[in-house]
C-alpha positions as CSV (number, residue, x, y, z in Angstrom):
1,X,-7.6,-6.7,-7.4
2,X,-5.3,-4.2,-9.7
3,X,-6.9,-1.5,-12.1
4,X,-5.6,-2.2,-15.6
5,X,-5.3,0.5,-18.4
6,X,-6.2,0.1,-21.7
7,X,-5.8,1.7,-25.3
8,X,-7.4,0.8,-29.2
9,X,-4.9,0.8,-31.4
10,X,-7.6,1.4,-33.5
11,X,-9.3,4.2,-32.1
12,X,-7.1,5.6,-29.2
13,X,-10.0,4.7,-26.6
14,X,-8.9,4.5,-23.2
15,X,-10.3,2.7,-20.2
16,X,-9.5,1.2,-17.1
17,X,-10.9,-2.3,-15.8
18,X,-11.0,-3.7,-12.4
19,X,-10.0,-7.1,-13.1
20,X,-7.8,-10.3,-11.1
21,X,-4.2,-10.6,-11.5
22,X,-5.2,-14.3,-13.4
23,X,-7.8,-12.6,-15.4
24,X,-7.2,-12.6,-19.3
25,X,-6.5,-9.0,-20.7
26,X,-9.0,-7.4,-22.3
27,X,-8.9,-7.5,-26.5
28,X,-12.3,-6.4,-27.9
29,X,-12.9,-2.0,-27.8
30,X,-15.6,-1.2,-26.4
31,X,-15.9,1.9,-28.5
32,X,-15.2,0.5,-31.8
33,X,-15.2,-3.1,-31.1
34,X,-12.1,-3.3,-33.1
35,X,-10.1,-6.8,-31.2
36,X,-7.0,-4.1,-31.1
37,X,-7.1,-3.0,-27.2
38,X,-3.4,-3.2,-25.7
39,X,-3.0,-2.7,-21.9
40,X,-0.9,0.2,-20.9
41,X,1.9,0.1,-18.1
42,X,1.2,2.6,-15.6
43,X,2.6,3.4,-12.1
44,X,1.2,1.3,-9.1
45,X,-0.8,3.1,-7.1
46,X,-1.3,1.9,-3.3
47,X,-2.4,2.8,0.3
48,X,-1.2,1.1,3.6
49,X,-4.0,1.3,6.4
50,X,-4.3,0.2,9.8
51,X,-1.2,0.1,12.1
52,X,2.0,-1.6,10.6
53,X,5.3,-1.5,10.1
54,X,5.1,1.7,8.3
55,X,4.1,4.1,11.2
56,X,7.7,3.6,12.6
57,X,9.8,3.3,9.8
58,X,9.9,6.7,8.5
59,X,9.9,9.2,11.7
60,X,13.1,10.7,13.0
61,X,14.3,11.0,16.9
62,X,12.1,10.3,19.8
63,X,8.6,10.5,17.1
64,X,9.2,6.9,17.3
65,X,6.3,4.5,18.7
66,X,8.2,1.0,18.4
67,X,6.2,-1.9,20.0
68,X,7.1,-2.6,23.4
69,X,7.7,0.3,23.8
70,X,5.2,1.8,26.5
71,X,7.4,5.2,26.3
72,X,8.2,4.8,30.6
73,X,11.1,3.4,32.4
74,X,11.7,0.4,30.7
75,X,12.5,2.2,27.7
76,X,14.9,4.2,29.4
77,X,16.8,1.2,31.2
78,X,15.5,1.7,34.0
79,X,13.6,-1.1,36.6
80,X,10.3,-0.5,38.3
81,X,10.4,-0.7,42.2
82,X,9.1,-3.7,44.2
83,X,6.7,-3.4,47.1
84,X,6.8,0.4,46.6
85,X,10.3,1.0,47.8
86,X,12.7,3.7,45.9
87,X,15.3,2.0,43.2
């Protein structure tokens, strides 16, 4: 759910409400209880957690992790030996 702003055009009181994207906005102050609150357009704020897309897309050279990717010899072309001989 996004954090909306909100200013009286009566008063100037600001506030901001936790409220659902299909929510109605806000009209009644609760400082003045003037019917004059306007909501204010403000940057979107935002944090990605947890593993994603994002831990790979923004690291240069060999930082990167990429899935299926275990790092070894598969990575590097190369093909693991059978029954323990040398390749």
């Amino acid at each position: 759910m996004p954090i909306y702003e909100y200013q009286c055009k009566a008063c100037g009181h600001r506030l901001e409400k936790l409220q659902k994207v299909s929510a109605a906005p806000l009209t009644d102050c609760p400082a003045c209880q003037a019917p004059e609150l306007g909501r204010l357009i403000s940057a979107a704020g935002f944090r990605l957690a947890g593993g994603g897309w994002y831990e790979t897309d923004f690291k240069s050279g060999g930082k990167k992790n990429l899935a299926g990717d275990g790092g070894g010899d598969a990575a590097a072309g190369k093909t693991p030996a059978k029954d323990g001989a040398a390749a």
